[in-house]
C-alpha positions in Angstrom: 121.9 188.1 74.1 118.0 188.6 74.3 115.9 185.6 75.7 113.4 184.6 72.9 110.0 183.0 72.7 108.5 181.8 69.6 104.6 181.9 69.3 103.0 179.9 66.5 104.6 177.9 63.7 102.5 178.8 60.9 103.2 180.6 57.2 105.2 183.5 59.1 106.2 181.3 62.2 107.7 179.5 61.0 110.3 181.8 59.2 110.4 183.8 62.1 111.7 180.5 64.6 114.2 180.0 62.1 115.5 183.2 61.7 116.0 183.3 65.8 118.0 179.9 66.0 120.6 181.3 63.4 120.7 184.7 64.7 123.9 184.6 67.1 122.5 187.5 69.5 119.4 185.8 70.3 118.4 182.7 72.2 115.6 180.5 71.6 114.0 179.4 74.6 110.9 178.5 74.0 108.2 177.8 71.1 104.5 177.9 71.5 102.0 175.4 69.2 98.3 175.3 69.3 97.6 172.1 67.8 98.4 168.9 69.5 100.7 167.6 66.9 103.4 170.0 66.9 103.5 169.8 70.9 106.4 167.9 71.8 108.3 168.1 69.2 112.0 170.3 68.1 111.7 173.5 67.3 114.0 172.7 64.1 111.8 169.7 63.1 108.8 172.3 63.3 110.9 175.0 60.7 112.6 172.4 58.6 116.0 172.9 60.0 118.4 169.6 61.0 119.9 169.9 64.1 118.1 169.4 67.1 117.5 172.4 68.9 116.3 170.6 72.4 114.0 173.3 72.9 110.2 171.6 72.3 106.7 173.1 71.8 104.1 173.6 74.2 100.8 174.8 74.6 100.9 176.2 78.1 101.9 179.8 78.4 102.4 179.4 81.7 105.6 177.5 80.9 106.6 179.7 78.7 106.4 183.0 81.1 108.3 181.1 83.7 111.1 180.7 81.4 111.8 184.5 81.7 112.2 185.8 77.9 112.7 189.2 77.3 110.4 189.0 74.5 107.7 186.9 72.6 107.9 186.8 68.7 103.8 186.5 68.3 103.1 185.7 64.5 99.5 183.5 65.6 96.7 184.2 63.3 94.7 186.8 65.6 92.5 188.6 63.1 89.9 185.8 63.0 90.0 185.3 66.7 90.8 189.1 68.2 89.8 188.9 71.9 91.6 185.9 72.4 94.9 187.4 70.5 94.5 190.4 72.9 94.6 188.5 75.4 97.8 185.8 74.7 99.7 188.7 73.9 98.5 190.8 77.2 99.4 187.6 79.7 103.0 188.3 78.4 102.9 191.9 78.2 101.3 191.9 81.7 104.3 189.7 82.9 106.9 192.2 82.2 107.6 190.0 78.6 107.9 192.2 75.5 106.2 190.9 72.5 107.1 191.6 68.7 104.7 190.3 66.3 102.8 190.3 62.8 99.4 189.9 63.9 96.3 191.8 64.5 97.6 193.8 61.6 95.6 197.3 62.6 98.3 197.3 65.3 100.8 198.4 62.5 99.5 202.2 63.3 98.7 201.7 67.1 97.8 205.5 67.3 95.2 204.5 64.9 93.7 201.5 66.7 90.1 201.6 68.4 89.8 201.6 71.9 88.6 197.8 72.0 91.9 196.8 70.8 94.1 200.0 72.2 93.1 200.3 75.4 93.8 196.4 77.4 96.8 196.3 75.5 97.8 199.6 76.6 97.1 198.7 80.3 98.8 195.3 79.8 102.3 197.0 78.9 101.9 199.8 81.6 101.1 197.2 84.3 104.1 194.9 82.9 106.2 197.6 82.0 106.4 195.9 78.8 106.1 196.6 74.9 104.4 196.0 71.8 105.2 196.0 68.4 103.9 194.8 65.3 104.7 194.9 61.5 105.2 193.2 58.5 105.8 193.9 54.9 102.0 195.1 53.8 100.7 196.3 56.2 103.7 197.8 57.3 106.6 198.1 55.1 104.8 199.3 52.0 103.2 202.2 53.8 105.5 202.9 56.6 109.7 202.7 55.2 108.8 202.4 51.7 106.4 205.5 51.5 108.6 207.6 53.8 111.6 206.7 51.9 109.5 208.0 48.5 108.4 210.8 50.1 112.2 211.9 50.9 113.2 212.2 47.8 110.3 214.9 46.5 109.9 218.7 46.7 106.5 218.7 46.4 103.6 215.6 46.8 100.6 215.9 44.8 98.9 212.3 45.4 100.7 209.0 46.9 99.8 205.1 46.0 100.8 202.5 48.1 100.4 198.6 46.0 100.3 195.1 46.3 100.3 193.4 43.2 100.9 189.7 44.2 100.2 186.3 42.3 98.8 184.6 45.1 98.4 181.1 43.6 101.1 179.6 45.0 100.1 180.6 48.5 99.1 177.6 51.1 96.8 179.5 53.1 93.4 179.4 51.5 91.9 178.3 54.6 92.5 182.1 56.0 93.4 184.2 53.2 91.4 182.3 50.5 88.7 182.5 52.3 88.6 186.1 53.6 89.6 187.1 49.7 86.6 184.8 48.3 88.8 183.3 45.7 86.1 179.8 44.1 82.8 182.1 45.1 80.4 182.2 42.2 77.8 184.8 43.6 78.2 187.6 43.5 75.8 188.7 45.7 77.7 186.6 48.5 80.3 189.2 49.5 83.5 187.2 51.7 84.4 188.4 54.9 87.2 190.8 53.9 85.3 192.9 51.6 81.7 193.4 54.0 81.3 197.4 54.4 84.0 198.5 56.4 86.2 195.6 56.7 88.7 196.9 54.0 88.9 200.4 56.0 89.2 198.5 59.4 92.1 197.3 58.2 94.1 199.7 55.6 92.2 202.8 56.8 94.9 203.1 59.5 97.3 203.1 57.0 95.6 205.8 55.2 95.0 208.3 58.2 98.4 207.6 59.8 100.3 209.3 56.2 97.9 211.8 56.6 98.8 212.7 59.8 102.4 212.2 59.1 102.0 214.4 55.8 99.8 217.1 58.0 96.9 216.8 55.3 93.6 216.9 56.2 91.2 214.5 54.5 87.4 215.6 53.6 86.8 211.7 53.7 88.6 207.9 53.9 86.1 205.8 51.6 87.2 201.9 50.2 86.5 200.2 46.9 86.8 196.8 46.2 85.8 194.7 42.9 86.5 190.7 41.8 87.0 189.2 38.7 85.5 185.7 37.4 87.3 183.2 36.2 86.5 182.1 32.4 88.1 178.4 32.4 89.1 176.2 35.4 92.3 177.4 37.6 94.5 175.3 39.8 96.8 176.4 41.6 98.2 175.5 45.3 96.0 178.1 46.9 92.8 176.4 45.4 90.8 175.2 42.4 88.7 178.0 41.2 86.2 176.5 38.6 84.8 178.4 35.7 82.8 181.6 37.0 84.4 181.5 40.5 86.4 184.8 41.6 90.2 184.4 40.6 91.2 187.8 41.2 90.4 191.0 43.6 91.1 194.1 43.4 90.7 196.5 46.8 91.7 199.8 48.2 91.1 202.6 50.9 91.6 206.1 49.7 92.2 209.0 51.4 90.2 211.7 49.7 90.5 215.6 48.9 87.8 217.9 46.9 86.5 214.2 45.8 89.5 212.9 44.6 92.5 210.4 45.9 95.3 211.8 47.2 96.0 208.8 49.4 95.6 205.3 48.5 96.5 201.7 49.8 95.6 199.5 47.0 95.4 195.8 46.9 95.6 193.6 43.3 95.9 189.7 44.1 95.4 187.1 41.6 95.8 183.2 40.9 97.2 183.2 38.0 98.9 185.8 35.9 96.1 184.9 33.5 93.4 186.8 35.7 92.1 190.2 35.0 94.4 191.1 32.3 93.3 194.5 32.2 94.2 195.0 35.9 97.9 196.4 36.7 100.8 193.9 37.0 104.0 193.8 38.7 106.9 195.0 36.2 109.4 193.1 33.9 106.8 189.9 34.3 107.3 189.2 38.3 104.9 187.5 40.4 104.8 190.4 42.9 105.7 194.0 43.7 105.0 196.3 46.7 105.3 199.6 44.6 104.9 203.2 46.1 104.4 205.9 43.5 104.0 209.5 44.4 102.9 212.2 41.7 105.1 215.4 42.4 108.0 216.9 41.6 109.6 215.1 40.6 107.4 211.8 40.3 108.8 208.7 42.3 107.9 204.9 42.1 109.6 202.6 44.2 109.5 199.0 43.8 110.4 196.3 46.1 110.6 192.7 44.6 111.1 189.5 46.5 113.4 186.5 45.9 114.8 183.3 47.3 117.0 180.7 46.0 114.4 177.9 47.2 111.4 180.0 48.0 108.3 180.9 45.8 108.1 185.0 46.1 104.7 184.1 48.1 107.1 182.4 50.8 109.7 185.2 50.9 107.5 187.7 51.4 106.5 185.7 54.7 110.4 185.7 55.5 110.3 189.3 55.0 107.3 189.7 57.5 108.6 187.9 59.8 111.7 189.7 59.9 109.8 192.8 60.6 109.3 191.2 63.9 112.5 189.7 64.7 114.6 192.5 63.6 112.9 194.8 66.2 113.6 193.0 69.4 116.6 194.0 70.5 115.5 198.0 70.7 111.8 196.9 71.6 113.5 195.0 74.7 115.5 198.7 75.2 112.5 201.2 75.1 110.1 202.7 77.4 107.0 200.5 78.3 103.9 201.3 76.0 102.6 200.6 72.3 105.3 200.9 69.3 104.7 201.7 65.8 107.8 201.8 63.3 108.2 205.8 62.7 109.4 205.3 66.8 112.2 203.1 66.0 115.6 204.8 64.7 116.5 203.2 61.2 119.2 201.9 62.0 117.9 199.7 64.8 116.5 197.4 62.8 119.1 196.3 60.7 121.5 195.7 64.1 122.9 192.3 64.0 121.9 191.2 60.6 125.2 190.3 59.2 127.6 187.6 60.9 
């Protein structure tokens, strides 16, 4: 039975806390909230479950250390506030407490990761003795289990693509996402925060080098694209309103290239609607979302993954699927030698131990 600290009750947290209170070989102990009014109260109440749990939320992480997990599930949004991420998750690590988590996504491929980020973490676990882990479904799955399970089943590989095509309109997070994507600017001239030069390959690039390195190709360059498309009638949706002429759908990528052409890419198409740039690709048989992998050889392979739940919207499974990224990986993450942990170090079959019950 592994000792189990829940940080953050947001989009992912809170599919994460619910997935440790079923889960018969873990035990809840303890559930971190930033804001004041989730303090105090169940950790059911907090994930929509009924009976009373008796374990409450606190801000202090003090409390939370001297309750001895053996690892912290960290799904706070860190990519907005980096330093201070680095350094919630290094108290714990520091303390000998492992941490799984889906945050500070460039930690997906920790080989990969710049020295700012690498390096305290790094120190953290080795002082600690302690891991780190982080995941999700893209990044991560797409590009990690996916790809690799694509790959397997070719002789030869001539290019790869890794895709999210997702209908994001449904998704109640527009004051992160929404933002970052731009989705309601008009200008074009005012670029958002995800797509300034560089952002796109701070964040997939990893992806992009680590197959390469996996694949042992070598790259002449990594270079990203990224393009929107404007709305032509008012949109509503429960990620935002998006008035005429306001960007409804983007398109973005990071490609790994060869004699000036992609043999690598990691390939972003998210929309409001299914309305939005028709022209674009779409998910197949009419879902709202795929994470596809297609790679050109011999013989040709596309993989698609699609989503469901009996209550959820496909937006809200995928965060139960991200979150379960995380959880799924604590027991051997609580097993292995201190130090950073990306997936292609975990045996498959660890993380499916303990899923069915």
């Amino acid at each position: 039975m592994r000792r189990v600290v829940q940080f953050s009750t947001g989009n992912v947290g809170v599919h994460s806390l619910r997935a440790i209170i079923g889960r018969p070989d873990l035990e809840l102990v303890g559930v971190h909230a930033a804001t004041p009014a989730k303090v105090g109260r169940d950790a059911a109440e907090l994930c929509g479950l009924g009976e009373p749990t008796g374990i409450t939320a606190t801000a202090d992480i003090n409390a939370l250390i001297a309750l001895r997990p053996d690892c912290v599930v960290y799904t706070a949004l860190g990519e907005t506030r980096p330093i201070e991420a680095i350094e919630e998750m290094s108290t714990f690590l520091r303390a000998g407490i492992n941490v799984v988590g889906t945050s500070m996504v460039w930690l997906v491929v920790p080989r990969q990761a710049d020295d700012w980020l690498r390096t305290p973490l790094e120190q953290a676990c080795a002082a600690g003795g302690a891991s780190l882990y982080v995941n999700g479904i893209d990044p991560g799955y797409s590009a990690d289990t996916a790809v690799h399970s694509a790959l397997s089943l070719v002789a030869r590989a001539r290019s790869v693509t890794v895709q999210e095509i997702f209908d994001y309109g449904n998704y109640d997070d527009y004051e992160y996402t929404g933002t970052a994507m731009g989705f309601g600017r008009t200008c074009e001239d005012d670029v958002p925060m995800a797509f300034q030069p560089g952002v796109i390959t701070s964040l997939f690039g990893g992806l992009v080098r680590n197959l390469a390195r996996q694949l042992d190709v070598e790259l002449d360059d990594v270079r990203e694209r990224y393009e929107a498309w404007y709305a032509t009638e008012r949109i509503t949706c429960r990620m935002t309103t998006v008035e005429a002429g306001g960007v409804a759908a983007v398109r973005f990528a990071v490609e790994g290239v060869r004699a000036d052409a992609p043999v690598l890419t990691v390939e972003h198409v998210n929309r409001l609607t299914p309305a939005a740039a028709p022209s674009w690709p779409y998910p197949p048989g009419g879902a709202l979302g795929v994470h596809k992998v297609v790679v050109e050889g011999e013989p040709r392979v596309e993989v698609n993954t699609h989503l469901s739940h009996p209550t959820l919207d496909v937006t809200d499974a995928g965060c139960v699927s991200t979150a379960a990224r995380a959880v799924n990986a604590i027991d051997w993450v609580c097993r292995a030698p201190a130090g950073l942990i990306g997936l292609e170090d975990i045996p498959p079959a660890e993380m499916i131990r303990g899923l069915m019950w």
